[in-house]
N, C-alpha and C positions, 0 to 999 in steps of 0.2 A: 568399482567406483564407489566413494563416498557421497552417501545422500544428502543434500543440507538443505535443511528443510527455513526457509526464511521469512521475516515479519514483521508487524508490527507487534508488540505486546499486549494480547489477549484477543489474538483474532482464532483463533483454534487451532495452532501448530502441534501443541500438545495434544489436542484431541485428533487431529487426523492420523499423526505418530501413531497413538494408542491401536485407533482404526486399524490402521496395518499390523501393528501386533496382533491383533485382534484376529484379522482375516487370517493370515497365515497359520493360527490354529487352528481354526475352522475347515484350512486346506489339509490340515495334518501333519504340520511340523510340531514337535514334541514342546510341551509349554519348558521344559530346561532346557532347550534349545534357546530361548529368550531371552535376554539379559538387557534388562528396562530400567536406567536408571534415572532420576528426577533430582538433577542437582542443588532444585529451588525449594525440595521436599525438609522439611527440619532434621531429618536425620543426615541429610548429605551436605547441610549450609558448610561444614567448616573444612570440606571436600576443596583445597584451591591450588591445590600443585601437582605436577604432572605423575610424582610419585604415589601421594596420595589417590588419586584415578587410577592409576595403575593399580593399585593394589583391591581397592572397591572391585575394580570390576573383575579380578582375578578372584578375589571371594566371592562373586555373584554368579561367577560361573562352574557347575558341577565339571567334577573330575572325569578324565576320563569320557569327555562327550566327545562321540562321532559322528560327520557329518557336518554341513555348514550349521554356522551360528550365528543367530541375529542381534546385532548389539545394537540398542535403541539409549541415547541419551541425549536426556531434556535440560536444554539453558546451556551448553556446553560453556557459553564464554564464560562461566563463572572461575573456569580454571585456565591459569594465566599460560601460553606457548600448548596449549592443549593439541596442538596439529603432531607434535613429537610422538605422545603413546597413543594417540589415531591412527597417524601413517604407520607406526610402528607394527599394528595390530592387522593391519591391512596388507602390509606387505607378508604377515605370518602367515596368510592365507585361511583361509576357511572359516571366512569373518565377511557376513554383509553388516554393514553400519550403516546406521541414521541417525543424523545431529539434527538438533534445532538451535535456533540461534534469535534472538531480535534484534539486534544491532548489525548492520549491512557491513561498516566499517569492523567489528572485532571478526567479523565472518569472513567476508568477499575478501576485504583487504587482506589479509594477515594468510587466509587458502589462496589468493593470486601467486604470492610469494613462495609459500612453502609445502602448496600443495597440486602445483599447477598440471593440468593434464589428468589430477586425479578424483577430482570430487565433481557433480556436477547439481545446480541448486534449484530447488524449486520455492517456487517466491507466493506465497498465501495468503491471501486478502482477506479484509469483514467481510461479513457475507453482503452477495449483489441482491438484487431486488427480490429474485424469485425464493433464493434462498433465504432472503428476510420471510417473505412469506409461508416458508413453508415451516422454517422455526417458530413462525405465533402459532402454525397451526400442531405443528409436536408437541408446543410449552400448554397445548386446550386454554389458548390467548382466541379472540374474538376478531375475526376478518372482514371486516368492511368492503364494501368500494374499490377493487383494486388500482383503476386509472386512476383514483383521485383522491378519497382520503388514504390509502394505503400509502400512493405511493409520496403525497405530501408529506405523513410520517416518517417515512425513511427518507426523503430528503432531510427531514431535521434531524431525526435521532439516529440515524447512520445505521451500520451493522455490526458491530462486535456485539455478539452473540447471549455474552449475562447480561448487557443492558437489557434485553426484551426479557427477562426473571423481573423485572422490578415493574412496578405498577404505577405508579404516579410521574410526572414530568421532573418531580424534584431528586427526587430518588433515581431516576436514570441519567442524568446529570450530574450527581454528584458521587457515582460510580463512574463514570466518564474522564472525569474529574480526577478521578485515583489513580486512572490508569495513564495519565498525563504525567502526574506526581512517581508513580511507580517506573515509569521508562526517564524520568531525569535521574531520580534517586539511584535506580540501578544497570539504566544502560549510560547517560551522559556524565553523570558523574564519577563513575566507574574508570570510563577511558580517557578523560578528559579535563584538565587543570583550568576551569574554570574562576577567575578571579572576584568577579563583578555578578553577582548571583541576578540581583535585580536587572541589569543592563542586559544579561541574556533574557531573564524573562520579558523584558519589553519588548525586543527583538524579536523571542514568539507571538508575545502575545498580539505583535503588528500582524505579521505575516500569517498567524491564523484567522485573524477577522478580517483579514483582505486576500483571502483565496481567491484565486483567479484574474487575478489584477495584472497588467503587465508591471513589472518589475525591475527597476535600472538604480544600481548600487550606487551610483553616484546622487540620484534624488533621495534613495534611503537614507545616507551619509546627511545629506541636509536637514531633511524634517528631522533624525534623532537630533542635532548637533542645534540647528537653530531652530526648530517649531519646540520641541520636547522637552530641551535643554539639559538634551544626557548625552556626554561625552562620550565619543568611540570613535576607533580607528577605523580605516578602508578594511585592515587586516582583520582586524577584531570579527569585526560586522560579517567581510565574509566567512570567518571559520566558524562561528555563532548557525551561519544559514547551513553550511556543508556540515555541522552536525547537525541537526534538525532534519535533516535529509537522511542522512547516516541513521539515524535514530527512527526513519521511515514514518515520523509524523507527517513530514511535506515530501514530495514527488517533484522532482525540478522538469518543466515542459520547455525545452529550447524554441525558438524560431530558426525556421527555417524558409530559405529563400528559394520560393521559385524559376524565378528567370538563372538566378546564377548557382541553384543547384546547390548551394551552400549553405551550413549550420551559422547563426549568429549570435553571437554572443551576446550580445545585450537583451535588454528587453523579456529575459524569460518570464513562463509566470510557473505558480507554487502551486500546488492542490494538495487538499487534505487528505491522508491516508484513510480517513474517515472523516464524513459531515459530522458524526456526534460532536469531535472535535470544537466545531465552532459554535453548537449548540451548546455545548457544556461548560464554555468561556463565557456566553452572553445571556444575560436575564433576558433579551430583547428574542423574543422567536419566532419573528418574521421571515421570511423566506426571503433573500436574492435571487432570482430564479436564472438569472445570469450565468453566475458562476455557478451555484449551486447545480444547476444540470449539466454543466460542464464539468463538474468535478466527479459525478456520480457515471457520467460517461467515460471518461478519463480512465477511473478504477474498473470499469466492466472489460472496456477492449483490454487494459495492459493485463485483467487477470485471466486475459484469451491467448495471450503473447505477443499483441500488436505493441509497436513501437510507436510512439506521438510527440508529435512537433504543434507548435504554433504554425501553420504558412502565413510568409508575406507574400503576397505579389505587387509590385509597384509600393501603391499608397494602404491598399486594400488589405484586410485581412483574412484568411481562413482558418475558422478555429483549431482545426484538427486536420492535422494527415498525419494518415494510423497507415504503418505501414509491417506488412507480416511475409516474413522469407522477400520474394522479389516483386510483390506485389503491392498497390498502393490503393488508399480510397481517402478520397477529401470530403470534409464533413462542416456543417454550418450546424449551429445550436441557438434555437430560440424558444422561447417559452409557447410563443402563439407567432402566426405570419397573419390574424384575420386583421390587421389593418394593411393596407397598402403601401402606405410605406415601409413598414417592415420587411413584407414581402419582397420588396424591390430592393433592401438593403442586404437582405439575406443573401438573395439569390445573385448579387451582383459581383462577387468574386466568381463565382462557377464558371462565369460568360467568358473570365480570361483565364481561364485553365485551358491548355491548348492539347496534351495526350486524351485517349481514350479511356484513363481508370476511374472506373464507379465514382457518384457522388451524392453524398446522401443531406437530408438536411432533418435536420429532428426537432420535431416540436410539443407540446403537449395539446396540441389538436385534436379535438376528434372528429373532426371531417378532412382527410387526406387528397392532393392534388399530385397531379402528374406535371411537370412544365420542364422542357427544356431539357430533357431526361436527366433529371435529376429525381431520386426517389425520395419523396416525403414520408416522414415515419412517425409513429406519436412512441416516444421515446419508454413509455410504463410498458405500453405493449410488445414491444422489441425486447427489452428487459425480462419481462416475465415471460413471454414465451423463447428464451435464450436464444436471439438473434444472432447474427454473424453479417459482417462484412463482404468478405471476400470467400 
């Protein structure tokens, strides 16, 4: 099987690859048994046709080697039908491979097609909370507070892992920043005939500073067309979002219906592949704590392999049913339940969930309650002592 290793751009794809080169010596396979190539490296940029990889990695590898070989390459979509001297080299036998890739569409899409039943993908996030914290304490960076000022900073400044190298609020922003500029410049615009440069950035730059929002293409189509007064098509608008997803800056979260057990199409909402994200778009660094702890949950279940929907029920919402193999758990997200009406608004879809699967509610409380068996949880804590659902 082909490994494909998948992401956002500069959440550490490259450095876990490395890792396993790494290991694997350590276990005792022979370093020319290795063949590690970096197609993003300046010696390999003008690497873009399946012959020219062909032939790289035929000179990268000693003659004459016995025994399996590990072929390790970084950025693969840089060469165009690249799945040909892949599968090619896979079917020669005596060949374990590892691609990376940042672009979900020049990967998933293009291996569903031509490489189906053969590769299987492992999908790598910024890092989560704990692992934010344990990177300041590698980089000899200064650990505060973990409930509170720790993990408000990672609410703002996210986790791709050189933002914590940099010292100041301005400087991790505008590294942030780059890597925004760096996945349009070489992953969207790469595969993508983009006409209207501006109109898609508007289109992001909406949908990044309104993470977690419900979202319905036909009110998008209006505020661009009549609040903005920037013309765009239904089509436009969606293929603009289904790249941006593609490009794994947003996460598309469906609704889903409980009574009728049904996925629905409208109304999904977006989450940021990372908060820096929306920190590195706005001068303003206030916290939503709304979305913003929805989205930092969001990222922790899917990088556990849970599947998340919006639920409806009736009129009612639940934020979250995370759902992993055959099993399910519904989940409420609030900042704080210490006034009463919160509490009552919180807990008031749980009442109509009628099976028996877990339900959790998360807050940044730090006095916890029991009620209705429903588990209350203060959401830093779950985080950083690497919590689980089910």
């Amino acid at each position: 099987m082909i490994k494909v290793i998948t992401g956002v751009r500069r959440c550490g794809k490259s450095c876990l690859m490395q890792s396993i080169a790494d290991e694997l010596v350590e276990s005792g396979v022979a370093e020319d048994h290795i063949i590690y190539i970096d197609l993003d490296s300046r010696e390999n940029r003008k690497v873009k046709t399946t012959d020219e990889l062909e032939n790289l990695i035929d000179m990268s590898t000693p003659a004459d080697t016995e025994g399996t070989k590990y072929l390790f390459i970084d950025e693969i979509q840089n060469v165009e039908e690249f799945e040909l001297p892949i599968n090619g080299y896979r079917t020669d036998g005596g060949w374990s491979i590892f691609i990376t890739g940042s672009n979900s569409y020049l990967l998933s899409g293009q291996l569903v097609t031509k490489l189906t039943g053969r590769y299987i993908e492992f999908e790598v996030f910024p890092l989560d909370f704990a692992e934010y914290i344990d990177m300041k304490r590698f980089l000899g960076k200064p650990v505060n507070d973990l409930l509170v000022g720790e993990f408000t900073e990672y609410l703002t400044l996210g986790g791709f892992p050189k933002a914590l190298e940099y010292e100041g609020e301005d400087e991790k922003r505008t590294y942030i920043k780059s890597v925004i500029h760096e996945i349009f410049e070489k992953d969207v615009k790469h595969s993508n005939k983009i006409k209207n440069v501006s109109v898609f950035d508007a289109v992001q730059t909406y949908l990044i500073n309104n993470f977690g929002a419900p979202t319905n293409l036909k009110n998008l189509l209006a505020y661009f067309n009549d609040v903005e007064k920037i013309p765009i098509k239904r089509e436009t608008l969606n293929r603009y979002i289904q790249i941006l997803v593609d490009a794994k800056i947003l996460y598309r979260c469906s609704r889903f219906d409980l009574r009728s057990r049904r996925s629905l199409i409208r109304e999904e909402k977006y989450y940021l592949a990372d908060p820096g994200f929306y920190f590195a778009m706005n001068t303003d660094a206030r916290i939503n704590y709304g979305p913003a702890l929805e989205n930092v949950l969001y990222l922790y279940l899917a990088s556990r392999g849970y599947e998340l929907s919006v639920g409806r029920i009736g009129k009612l919402e639940c934020d979250f049913i995370a759902r992993r193999r055959n099993a399910y758990a519904y989940i409420q997200v609030s900042m704080s339940i210490a006034d009463r009406g919160v509490e009552e608004r919180e807990y008031r879809p749980f009442g109509h969930i009628r099976d028996g699967y877990p339900r959790y509610l998360f807050t940044l409380d730090p006095l916890l309650q029991e009620r209705d068996g429903v588990r209350h949880l203060n959401m830093a804590s779950f985080m950083q002592d690497g919590g689980d659902l089910i």
